[in-house]
PDB file of N, CA, C and O in Angstrom:
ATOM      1  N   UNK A   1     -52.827   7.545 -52.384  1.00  0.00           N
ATOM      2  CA  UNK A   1     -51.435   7.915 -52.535  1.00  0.00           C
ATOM      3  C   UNK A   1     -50.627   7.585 -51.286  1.00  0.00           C
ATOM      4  O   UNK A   1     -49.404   7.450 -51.317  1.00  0.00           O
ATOM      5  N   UNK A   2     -51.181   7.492 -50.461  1.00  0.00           N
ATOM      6  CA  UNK A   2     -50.503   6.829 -48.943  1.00  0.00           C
ATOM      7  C   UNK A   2     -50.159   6.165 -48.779  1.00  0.00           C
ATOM      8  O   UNK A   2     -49.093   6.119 -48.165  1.00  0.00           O
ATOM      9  N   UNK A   3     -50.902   4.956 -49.268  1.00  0.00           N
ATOM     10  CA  UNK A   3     -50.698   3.671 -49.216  1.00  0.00           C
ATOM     11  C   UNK A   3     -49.811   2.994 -50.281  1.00  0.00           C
ATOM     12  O   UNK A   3     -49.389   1.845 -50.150  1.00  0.00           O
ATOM     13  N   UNK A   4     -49.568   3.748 -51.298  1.00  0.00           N
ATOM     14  CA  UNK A   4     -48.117   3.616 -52.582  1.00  0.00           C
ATOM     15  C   UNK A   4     -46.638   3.945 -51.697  1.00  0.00           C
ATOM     16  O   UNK A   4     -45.542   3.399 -51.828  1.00  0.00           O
ATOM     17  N   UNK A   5     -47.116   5.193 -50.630  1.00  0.00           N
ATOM     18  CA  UNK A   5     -45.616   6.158 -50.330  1.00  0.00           C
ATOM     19  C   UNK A   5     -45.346   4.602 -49.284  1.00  0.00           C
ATOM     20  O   UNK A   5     -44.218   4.111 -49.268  1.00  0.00           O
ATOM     21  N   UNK A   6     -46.299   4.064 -48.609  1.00  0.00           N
ATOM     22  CA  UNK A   6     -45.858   3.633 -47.479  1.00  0.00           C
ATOM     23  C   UNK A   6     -45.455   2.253 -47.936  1.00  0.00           C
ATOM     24  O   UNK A   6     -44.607   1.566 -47.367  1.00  0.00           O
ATOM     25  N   UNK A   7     -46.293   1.823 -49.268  1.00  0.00           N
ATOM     26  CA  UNK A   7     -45.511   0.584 -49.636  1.00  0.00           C
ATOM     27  C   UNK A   7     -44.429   0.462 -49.948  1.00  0.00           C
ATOM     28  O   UNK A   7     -43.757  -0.532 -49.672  1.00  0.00           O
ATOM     29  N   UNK A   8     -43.986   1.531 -50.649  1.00  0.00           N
ATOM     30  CA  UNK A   8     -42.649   2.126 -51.259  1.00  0.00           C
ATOM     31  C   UNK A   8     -41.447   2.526 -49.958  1.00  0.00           C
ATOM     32  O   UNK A   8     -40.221   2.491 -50.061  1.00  0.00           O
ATOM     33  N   UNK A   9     -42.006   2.780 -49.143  1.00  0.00           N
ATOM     34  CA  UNK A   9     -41.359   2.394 -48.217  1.00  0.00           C
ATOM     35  C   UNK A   9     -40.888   1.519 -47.807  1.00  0.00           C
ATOM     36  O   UNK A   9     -39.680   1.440 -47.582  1.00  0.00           O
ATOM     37  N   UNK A  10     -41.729   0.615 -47.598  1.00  0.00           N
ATOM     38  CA  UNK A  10     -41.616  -0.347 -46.523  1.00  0.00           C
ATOM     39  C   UNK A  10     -40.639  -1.162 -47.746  1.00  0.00           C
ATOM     40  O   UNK A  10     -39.557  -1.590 -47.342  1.00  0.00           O
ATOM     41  N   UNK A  11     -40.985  -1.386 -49.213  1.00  0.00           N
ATOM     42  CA  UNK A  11     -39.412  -2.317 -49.666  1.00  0.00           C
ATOM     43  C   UNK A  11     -38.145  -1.602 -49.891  1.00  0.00           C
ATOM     44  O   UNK A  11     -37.130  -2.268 -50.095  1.00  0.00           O
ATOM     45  N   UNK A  12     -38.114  -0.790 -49.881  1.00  0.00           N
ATOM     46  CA  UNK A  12     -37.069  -0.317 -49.798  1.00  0.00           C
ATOM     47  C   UNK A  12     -36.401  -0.341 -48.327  1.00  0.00           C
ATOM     48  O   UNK A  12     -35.184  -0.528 -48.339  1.00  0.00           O
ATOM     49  N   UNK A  13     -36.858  -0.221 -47.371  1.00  0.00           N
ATOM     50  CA  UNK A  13     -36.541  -0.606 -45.913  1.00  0.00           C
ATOM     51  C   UNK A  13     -36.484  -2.186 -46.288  1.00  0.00           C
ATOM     52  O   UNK A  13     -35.358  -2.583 -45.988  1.00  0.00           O
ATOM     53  N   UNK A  14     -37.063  -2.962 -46.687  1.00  0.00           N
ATOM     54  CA  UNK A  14     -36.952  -4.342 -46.609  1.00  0.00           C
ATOM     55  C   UNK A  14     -35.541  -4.599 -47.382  1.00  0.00           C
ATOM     56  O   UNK A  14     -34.578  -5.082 -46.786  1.00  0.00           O
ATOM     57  N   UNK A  15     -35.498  -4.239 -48.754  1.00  0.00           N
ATOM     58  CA  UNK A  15     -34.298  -4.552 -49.422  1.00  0.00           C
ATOM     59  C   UNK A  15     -33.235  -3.828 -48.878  1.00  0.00           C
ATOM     60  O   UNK A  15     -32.147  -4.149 -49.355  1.00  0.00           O
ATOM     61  N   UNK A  16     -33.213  -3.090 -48.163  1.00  0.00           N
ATOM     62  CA  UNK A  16     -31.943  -2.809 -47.294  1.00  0.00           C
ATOM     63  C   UNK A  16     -31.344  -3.266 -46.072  1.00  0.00           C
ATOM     64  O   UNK A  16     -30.203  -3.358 -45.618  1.00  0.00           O
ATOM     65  N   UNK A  17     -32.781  -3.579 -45.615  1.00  0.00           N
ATOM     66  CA  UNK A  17     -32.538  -4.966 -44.011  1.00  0.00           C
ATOM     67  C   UNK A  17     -31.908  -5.998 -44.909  1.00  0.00           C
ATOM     68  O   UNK A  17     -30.687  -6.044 -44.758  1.00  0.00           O
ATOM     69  N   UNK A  18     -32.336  -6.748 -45.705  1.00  0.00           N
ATOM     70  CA  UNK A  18     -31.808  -7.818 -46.091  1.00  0.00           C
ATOM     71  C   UNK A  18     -30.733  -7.767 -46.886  1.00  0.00           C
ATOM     72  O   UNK A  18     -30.604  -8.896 -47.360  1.00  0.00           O
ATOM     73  N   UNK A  19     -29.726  -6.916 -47.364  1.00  0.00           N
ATOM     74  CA  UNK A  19     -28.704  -6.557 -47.643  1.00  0.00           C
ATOM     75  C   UNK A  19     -27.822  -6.607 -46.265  1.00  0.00           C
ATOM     76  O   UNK A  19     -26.627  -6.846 -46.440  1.00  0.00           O
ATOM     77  N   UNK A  20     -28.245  -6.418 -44.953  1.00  0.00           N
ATOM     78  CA  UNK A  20     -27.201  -6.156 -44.058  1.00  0.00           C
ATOM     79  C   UNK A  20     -27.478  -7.182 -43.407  1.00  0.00           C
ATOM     80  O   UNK A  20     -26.825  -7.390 -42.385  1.00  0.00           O
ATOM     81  N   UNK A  21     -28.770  -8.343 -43.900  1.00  0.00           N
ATOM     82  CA  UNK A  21     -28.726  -9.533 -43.427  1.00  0.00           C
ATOM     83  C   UNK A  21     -27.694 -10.743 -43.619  1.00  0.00           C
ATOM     84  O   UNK A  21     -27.214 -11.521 -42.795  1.00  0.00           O
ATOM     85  N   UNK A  22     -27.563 -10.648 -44.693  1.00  0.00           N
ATOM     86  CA  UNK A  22     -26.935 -12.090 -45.667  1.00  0.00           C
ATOM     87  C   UNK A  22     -25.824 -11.715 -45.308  1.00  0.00           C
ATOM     88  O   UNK A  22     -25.323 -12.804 -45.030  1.00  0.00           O
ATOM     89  N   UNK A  23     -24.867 -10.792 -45.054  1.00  0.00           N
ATOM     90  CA  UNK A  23     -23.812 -10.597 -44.047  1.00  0.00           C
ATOM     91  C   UNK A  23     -23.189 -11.146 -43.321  1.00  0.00           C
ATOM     92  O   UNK A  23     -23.310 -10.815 -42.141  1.00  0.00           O
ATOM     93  N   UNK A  24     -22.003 -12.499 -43.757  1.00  0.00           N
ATOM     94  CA  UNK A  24     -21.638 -13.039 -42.698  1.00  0.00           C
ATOM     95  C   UNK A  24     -19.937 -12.990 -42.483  1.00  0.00           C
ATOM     96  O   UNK A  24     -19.186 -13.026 -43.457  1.00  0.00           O
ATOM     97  N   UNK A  25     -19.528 -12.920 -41.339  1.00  0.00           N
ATOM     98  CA  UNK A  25     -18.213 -12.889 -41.412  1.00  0.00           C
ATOM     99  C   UNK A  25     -17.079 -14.380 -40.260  1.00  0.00           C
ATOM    100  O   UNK A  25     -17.194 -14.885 -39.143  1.00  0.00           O
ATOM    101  N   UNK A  26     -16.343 -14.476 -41.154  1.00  0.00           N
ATOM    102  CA  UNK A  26     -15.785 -15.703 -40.104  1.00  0.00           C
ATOM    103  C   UNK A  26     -14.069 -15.089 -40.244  1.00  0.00           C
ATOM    104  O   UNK A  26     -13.356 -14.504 -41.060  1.00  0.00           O
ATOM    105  N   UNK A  27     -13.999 -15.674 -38.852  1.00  0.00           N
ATOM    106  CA  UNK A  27     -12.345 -15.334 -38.475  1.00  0.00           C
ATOM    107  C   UNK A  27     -11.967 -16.433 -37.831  1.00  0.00           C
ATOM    108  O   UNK A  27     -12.466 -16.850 -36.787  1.00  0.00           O
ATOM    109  N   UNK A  28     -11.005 -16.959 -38.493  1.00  0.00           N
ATOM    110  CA  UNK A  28     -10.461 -17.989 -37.824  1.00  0.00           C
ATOM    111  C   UNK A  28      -8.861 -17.945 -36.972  1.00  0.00           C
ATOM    112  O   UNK A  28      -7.810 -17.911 -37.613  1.00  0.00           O
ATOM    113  N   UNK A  29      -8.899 -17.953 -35.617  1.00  0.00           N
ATOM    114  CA  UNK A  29      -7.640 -17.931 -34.798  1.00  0.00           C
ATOM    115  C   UNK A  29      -6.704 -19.186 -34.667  1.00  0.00           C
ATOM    116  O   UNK A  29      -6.899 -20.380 -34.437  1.00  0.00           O
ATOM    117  N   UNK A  30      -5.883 -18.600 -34.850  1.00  0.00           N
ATOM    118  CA  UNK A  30      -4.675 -19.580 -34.775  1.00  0.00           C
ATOM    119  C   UNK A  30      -4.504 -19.790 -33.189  1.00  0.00           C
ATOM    120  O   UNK A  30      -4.743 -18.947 -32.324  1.00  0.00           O
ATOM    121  N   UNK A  31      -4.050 -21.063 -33.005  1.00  0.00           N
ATOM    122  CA  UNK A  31      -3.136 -20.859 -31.871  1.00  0.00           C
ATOM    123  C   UNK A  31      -2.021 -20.008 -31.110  1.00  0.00           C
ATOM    124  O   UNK A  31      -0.955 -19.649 -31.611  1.00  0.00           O
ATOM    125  N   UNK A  32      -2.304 -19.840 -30.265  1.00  0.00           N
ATOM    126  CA  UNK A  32      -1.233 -18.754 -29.732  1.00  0.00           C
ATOM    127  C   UNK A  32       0.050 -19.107 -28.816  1.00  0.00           C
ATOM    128  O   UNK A  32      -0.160 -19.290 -27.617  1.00  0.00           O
ATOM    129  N   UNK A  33       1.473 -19.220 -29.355  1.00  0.00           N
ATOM    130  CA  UNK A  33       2.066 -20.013 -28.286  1.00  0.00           C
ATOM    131  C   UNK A  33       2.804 -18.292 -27.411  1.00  0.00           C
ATOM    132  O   UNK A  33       3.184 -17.248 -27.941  1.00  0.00           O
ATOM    133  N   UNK A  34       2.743 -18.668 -26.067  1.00  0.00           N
ATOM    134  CA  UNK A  34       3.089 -17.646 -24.752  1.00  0.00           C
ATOM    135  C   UNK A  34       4.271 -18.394 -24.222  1.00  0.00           C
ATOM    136  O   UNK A  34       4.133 -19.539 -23.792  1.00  0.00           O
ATOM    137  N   UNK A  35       5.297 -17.854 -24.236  1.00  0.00           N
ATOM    138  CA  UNK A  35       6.311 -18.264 -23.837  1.00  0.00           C
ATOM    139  C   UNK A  35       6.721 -17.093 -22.656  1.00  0.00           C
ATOM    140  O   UNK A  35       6.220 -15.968 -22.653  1.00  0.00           O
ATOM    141  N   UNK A  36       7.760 -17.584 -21.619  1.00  0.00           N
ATOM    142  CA  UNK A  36       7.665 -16.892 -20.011  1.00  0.00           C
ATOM    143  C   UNK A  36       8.917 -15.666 -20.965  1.00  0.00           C
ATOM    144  O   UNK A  36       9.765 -15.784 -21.850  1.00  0.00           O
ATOM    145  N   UNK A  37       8.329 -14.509 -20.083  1.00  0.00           N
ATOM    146  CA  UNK A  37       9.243 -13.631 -19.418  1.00  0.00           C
ATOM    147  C   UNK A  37      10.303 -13.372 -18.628  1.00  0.00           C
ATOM    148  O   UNK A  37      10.314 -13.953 -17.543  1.00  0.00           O
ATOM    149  N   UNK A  38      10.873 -12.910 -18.795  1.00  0.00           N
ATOM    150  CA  UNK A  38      12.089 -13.383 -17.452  1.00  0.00           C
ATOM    151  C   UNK A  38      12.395 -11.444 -17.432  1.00  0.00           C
ATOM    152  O   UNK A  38      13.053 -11.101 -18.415  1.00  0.00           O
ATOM    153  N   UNK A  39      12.025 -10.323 -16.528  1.00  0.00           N
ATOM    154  CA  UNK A  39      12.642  -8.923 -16.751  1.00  0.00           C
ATOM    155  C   UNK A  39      13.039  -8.863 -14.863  1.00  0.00           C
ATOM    156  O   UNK A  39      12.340  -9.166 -13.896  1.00  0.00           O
ATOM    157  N   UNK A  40      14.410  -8.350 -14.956  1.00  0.00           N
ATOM    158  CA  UNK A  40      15.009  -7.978 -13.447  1.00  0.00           C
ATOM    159  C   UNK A  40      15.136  -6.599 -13.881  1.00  0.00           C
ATOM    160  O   UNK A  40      15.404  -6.261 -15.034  1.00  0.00           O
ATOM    161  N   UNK A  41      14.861  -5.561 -12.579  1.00  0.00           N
ATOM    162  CA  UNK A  41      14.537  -4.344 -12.401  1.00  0.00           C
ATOM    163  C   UNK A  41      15.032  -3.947 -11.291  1.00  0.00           C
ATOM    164  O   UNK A  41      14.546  -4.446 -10.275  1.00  0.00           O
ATOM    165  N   UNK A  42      15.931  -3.126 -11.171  1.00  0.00           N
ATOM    166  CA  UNK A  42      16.619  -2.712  -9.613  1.00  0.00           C
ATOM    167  C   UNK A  42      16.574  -1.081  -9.808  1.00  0.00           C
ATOM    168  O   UNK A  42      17.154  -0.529 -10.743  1.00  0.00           O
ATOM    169  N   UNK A  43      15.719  -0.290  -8.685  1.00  0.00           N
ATOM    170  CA  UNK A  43      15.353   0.817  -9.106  1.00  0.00           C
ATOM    171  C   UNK A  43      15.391   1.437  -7.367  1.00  0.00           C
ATOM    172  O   UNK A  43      15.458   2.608  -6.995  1.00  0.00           O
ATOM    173  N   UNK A  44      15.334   0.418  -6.698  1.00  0.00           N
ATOM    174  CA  UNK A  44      15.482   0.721  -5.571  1.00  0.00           C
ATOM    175  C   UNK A  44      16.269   0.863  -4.389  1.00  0.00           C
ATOM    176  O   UNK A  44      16.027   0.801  -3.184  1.00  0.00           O
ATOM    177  N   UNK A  45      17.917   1.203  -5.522  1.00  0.00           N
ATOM    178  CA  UNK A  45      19.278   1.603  -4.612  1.00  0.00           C
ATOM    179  C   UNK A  45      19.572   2.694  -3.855  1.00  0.00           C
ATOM    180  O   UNK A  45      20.645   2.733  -3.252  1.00  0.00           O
ATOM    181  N   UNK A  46      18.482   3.937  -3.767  1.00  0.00           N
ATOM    182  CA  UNK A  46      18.726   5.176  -3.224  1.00  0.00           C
ATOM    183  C   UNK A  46      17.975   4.529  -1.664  1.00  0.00           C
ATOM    184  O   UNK A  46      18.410   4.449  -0.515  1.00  0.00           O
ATOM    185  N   UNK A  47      16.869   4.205  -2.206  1.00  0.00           N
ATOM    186  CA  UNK A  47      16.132   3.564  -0.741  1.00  0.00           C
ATOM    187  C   UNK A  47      17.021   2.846  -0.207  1.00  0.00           C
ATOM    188  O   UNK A  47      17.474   3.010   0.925  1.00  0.00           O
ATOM    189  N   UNK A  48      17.339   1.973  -1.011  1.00  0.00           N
ATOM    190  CA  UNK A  48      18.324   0.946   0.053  1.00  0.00           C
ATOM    191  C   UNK A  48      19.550   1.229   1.137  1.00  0.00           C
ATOM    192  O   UNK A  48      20.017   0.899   2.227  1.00  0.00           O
ATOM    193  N   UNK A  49      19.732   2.243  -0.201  1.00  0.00           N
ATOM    194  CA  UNK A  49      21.082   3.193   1.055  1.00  0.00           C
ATOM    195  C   UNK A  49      20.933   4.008   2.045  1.00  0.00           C
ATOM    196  O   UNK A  49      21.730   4.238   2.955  1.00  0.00           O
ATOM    197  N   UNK A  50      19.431   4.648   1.778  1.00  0.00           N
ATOM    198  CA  UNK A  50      19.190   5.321   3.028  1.00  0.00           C
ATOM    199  C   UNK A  50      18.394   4.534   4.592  1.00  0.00           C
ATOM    200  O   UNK A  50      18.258   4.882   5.765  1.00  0.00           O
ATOM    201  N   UNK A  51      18.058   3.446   3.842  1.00  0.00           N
ATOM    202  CA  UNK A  51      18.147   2.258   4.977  1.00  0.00           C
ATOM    203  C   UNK A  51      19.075   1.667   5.438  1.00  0.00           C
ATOM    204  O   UNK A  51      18.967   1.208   6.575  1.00  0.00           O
ATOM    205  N   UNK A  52      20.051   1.528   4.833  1.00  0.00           N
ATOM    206  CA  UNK A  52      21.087   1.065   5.612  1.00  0.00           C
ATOM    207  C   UNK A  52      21.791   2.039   6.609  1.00  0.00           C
ATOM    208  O   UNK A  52      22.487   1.744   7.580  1.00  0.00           O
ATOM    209  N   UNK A  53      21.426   3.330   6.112  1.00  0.00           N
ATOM    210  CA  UNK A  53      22.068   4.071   6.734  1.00  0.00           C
ATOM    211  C   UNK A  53      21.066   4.710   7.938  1.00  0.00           C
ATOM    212  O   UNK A  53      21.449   5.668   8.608  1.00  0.00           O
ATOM    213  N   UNK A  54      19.558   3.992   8.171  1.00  0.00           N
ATOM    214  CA  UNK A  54      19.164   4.659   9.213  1.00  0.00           C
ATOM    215  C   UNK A  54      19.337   3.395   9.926  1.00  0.00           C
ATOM    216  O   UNK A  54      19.518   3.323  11.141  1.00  0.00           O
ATOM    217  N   UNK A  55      19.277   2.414   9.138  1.00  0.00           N
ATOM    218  CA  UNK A  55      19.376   1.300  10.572  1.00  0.00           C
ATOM    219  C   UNK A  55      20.839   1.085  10.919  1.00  0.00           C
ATOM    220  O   UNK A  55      21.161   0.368  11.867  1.00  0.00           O
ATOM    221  N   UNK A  56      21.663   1.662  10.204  1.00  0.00           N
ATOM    222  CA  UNK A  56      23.234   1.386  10.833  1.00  0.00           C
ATOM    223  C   UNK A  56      23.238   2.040  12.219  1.00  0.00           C
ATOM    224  O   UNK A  56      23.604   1.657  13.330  1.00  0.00           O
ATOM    225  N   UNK A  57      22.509   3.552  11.580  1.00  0.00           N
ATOM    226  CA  UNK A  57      22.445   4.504  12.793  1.00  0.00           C
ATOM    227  C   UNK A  57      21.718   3.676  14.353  1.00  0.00           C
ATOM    228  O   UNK A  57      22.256   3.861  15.445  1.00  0.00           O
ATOM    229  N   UNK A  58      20.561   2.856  14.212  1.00  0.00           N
ATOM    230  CA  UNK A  58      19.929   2.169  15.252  1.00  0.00           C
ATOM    231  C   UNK A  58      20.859   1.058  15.850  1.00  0.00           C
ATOM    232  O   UNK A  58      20.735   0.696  17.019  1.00  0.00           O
ATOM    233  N   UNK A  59      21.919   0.463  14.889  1.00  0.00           N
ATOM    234  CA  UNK A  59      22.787  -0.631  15.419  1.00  0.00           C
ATOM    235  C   UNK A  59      23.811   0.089  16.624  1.00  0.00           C
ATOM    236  O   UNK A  59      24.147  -0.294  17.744  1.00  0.00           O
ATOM    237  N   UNK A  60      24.169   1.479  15.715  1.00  0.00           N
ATOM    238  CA  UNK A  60      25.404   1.946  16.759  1.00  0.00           C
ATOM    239  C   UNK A  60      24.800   2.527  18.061  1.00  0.00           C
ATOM    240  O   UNK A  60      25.380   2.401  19.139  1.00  0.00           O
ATOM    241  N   UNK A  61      23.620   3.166  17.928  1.00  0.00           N
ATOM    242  CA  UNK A  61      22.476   3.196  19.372  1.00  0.00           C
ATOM    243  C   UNK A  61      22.547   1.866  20.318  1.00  0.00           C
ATOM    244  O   UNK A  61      22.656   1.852  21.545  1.00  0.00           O
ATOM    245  N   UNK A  62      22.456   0.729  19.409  1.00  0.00           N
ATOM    246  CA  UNK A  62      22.340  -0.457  20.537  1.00  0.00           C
ATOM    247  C   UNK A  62      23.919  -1.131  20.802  1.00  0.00           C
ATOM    248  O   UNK A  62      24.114  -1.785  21.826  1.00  0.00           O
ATOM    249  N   UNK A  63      24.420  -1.033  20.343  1.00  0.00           N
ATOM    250  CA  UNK A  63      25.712  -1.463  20.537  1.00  0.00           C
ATOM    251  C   UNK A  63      26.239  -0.459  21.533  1.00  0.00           C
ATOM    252  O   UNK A  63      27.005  -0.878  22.400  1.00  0.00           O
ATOM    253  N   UNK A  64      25.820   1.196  21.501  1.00  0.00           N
ATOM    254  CA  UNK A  64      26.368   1.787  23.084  1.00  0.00           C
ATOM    255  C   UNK A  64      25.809   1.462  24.172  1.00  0.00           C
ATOM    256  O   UNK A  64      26.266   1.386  25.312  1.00  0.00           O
ATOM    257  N   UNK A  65      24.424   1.204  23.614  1.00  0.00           N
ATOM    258  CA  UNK A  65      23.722   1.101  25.040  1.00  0.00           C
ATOM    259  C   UNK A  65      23.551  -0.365  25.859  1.00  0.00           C
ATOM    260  O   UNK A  65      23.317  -0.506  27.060  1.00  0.00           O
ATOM    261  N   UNK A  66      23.743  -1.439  24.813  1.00  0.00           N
ATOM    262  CA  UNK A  66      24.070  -2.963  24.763  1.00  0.00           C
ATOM    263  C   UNK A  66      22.449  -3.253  25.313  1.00  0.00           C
ATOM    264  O   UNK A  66      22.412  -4.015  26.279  1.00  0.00           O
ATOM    265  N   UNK A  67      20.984  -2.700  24.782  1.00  0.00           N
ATOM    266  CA  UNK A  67      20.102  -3.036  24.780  1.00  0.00           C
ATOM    267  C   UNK A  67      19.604  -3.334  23.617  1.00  0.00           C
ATOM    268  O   UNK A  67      20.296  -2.922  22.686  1.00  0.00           O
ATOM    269  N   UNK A  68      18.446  -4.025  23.258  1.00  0.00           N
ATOM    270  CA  UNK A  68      17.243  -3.255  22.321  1.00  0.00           C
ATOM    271  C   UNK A  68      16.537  -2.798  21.970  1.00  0.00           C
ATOM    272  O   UNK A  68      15.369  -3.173  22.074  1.00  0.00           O
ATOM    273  N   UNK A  69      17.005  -1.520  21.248  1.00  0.00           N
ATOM    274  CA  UNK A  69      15.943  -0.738  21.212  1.00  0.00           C
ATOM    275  C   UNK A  69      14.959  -0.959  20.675  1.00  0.00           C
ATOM    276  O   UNK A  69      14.033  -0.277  21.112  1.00  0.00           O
ATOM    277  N   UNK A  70      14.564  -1.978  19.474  1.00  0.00           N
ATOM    278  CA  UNK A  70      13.287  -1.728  18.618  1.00  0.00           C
ATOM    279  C   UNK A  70      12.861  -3.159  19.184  1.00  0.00           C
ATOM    280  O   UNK A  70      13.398  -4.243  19.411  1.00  0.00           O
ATOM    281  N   UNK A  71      11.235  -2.394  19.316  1.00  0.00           N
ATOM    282  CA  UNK A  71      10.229  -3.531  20.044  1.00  0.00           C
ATOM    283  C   UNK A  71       9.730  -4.484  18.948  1.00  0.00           C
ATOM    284  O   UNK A  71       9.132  -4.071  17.954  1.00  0.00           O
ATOM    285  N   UNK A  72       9.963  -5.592  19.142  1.00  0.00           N
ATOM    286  CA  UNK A  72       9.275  -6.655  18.644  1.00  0.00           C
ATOM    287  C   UNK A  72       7.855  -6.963  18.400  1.00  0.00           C
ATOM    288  O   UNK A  72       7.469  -7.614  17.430  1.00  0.00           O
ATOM    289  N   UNK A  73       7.036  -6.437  19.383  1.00  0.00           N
ATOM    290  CA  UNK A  73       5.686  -7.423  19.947  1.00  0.00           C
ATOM    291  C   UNK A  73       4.585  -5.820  18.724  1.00  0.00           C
ATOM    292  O   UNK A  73       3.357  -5.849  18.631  1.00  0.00           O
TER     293      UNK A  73
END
């Protein structure tokens, strides 16, 4: 009786492997045309103003003192 359960097994495992064998799938891609982007983004006017306004502050420093103050090297 073992040897029935296990044959009985084994096709039924077989006819189900080979059901998920014959399984084939195809996809075919088209070409893809990519054409450019072009996005402008200005987000950074609060910064800008408070730079201008610390380095205005460093211009009128050097313009009293008629040196320079900020080091180069």
């Amino acid at each position: 009786m073992g040897k029935r359960r296990n044959l009985f097994y084994g096709i039924v495992c077989y006819l189900f492997l080979q059901g998920c064998i014959q399984t084939k799938h195809e996809v075919d891609v088209a070409p893809v045309e990519i054409k450019p982007i072009h996005i402008t983004i200005d987000v950074n006017v609060k910064v800008d103003k408070a730079l201008d306004d610390f380095f205005g502050d460093l211009d009128k420093i050097e313009n009293k003192t008629g040196t320079d103050t900020v080091n180069t090297k």
